[in-house]
C-alpha positions as a Markdown table, in Angstrom:
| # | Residue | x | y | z |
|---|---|---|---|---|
| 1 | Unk | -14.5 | -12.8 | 92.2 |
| 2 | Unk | -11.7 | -10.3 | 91.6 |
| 3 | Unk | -11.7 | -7.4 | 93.5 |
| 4 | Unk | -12.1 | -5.3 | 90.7 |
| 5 | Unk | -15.3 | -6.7 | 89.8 |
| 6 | Unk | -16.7 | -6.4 | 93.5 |
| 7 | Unk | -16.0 | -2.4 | 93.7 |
| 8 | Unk | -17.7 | -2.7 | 90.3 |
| 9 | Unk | -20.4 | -3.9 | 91.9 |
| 10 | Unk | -20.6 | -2.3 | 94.9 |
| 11 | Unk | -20.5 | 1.1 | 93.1 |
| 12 | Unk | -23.5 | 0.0 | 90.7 |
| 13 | Unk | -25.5 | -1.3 | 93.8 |
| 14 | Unk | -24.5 | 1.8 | 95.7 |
| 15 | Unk | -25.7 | 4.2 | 92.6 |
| 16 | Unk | -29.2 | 1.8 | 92.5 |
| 17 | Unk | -30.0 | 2.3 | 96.3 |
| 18 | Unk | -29.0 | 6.1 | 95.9 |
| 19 | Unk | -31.8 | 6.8 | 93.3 |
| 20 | Unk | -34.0 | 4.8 | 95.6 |
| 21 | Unk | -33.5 | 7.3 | 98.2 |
| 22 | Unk | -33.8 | 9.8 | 96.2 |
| 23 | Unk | -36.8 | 9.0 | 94.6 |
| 24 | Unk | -38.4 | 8.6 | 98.3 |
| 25 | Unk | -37.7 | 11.9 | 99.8 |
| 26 | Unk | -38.7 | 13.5 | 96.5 |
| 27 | Unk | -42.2 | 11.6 | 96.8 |
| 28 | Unk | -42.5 | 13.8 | 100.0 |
| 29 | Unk | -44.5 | 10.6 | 101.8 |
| 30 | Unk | -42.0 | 10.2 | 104.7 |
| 31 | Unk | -41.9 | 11.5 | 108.1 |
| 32 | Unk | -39.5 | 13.7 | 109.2 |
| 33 | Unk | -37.5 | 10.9 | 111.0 |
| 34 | Unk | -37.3 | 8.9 | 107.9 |
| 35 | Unk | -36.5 | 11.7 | 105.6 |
| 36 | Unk | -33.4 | 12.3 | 108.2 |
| 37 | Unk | -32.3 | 8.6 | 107.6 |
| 38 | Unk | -33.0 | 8.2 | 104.1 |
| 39 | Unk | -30.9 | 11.5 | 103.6 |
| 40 | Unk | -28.0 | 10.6 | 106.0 |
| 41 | Unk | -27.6 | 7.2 | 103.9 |
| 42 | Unk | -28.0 | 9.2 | 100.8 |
| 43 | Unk | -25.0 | 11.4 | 101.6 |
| 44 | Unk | -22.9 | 8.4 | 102.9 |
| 45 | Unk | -23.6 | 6.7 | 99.5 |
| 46 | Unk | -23.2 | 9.7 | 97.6 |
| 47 | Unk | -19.6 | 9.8 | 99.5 |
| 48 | Unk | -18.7 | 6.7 | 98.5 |
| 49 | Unk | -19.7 | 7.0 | 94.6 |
| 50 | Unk | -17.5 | 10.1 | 94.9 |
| 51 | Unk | -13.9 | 8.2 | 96.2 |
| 52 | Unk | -15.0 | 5.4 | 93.8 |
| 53 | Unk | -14.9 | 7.4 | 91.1 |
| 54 | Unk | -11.6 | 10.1 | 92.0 |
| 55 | Unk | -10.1 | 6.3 | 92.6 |
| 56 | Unk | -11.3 | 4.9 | 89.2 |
| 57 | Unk | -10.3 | 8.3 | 87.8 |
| 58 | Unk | -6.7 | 8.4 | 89.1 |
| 59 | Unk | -5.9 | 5.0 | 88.0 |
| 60 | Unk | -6.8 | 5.8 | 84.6 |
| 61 | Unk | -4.9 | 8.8 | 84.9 |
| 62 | Unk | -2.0 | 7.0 | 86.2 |
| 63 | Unk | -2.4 | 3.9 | 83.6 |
| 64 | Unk | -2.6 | 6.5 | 80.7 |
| 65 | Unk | 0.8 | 8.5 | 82.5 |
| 66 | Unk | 2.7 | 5.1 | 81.9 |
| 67 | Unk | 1.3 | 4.3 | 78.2 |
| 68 | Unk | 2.5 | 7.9 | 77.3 |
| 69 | Unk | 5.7 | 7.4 | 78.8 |
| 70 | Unk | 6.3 | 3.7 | 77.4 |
| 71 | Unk | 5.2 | 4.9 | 74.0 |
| 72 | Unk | 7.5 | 8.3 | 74.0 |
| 73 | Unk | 10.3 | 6.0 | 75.1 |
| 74 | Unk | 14.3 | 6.2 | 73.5 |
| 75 | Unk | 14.0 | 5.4 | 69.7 |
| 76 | Unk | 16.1 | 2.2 | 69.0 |
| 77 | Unk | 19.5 | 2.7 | 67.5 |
| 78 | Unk | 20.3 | 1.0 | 64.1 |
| 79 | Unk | 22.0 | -2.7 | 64.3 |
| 80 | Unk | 26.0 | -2.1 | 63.9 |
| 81 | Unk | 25.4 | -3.9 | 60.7 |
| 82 | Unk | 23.3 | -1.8 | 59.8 |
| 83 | Unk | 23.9 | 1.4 | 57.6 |
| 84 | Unk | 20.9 | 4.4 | 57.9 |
| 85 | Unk | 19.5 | 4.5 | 54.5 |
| 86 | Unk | 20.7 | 7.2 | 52.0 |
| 87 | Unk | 18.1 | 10.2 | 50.8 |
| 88 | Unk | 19.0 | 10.9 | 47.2 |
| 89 | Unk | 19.5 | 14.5 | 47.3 |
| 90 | Unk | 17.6 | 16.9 | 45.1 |
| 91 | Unk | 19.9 | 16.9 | 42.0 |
| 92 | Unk | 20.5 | 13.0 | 42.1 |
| 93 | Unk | 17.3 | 11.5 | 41.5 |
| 94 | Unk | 17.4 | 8.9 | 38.6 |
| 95 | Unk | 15.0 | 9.2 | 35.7 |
């Protein structure tokens, strides 16, 4: 499996349990010494789904940078054998 694909992963399996823990200390069911755990793992998954992202983010941003610049790149100049074509000029069109 590609690495790509395992962050993928990770990140979706990370997200999944964060909900889970969310949903738990919203029920209000735990005692104070789970709540505390729960919520210290939330944070620490909520940490990582952040850098994930600002990674995912700045490649994109970087990938995007390079298409831009490949794309604005120098215009190719003509063949020697090649002459530019000619505009008629105003007056010289042919009926």
């Amino acid at each position: 499996m590609s690495e790509d694909i395992r962050n993928e992963s990770n990140f979706e399996n990370e997200m999944e349990r964060l909900k889970l823990v969310v949903g738990k200390l919203e029920s209000g069911e735990l005692s104070l010494e789970e709540s505390v755990a729960l919520y210290r793992e939330g944070v620490g998954l909520a940490r990582s789904c952040r850098k994930r992202l600002a990674e995912a983010r700045h490649e994109i941003e970087q990938l995007s940078r390079e298409e831009v610049t490949d794309l604005a790149g120098p215009d190719p100049a003509p063949l020697r054998d090649e002459e530019p074509e000619q505009q008629p000029l105003l007056g010289d069109t042919e009926i």
